[in-house]
C-alpha positions, -999 to +999 in steps of 0.1 A: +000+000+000+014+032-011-010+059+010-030+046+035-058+071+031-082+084+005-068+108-019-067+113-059-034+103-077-022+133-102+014+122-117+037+095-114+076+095-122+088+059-135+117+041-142+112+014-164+141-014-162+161-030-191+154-062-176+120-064-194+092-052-200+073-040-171+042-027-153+023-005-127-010-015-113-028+009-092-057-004-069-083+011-048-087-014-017-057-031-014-041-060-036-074-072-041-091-041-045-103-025-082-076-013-103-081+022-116-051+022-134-025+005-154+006+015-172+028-010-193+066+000-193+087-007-222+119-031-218+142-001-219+160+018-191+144+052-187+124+078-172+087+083-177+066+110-164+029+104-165+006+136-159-034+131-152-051+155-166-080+174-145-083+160-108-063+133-115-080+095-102-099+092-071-088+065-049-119+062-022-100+036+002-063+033-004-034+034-033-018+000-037+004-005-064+020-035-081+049-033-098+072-053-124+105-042-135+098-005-122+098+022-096+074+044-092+072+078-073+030+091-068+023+127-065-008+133-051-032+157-033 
């Protein structure tokens, strides 16, 4: 779980891996919550800012994220 709390998710800064192609899953509820979003990485070492546009997405519980060769840092407010 990254934020224990309700809040809406408005950009995220990855870093994909050259070990493969990757993936961030973001869920409402925990790991087996509903996922709101989902970003594929490409199998490439690199920086990757994602900006969502207007109020970004609404998380009503929690933010959990899974991840596969990435990092991810959430900005939200």
């Amino acid at each position: 779980t990254l934020l224990a709390f309700p809040t809406r998710v408005k950009s995220m800064v990855l870093t994909s891996s050259s070990a493969g192609a990757g993936s961030v899953i973001l869920k409402d509820g925990g790991s087996g919550g509903t996922t709101l979003l989902e970003i594929t990485t490409p199998a490439t070492a690199a920086f990757h800012n994602i900006i969502i546009p207007g109020e970004g997405v609404r998380f009503a519980t929690n933010v959990h994220a899974t991840l596969a060769n990435c990092t991810v840092s959430v900005f939200y407010g």
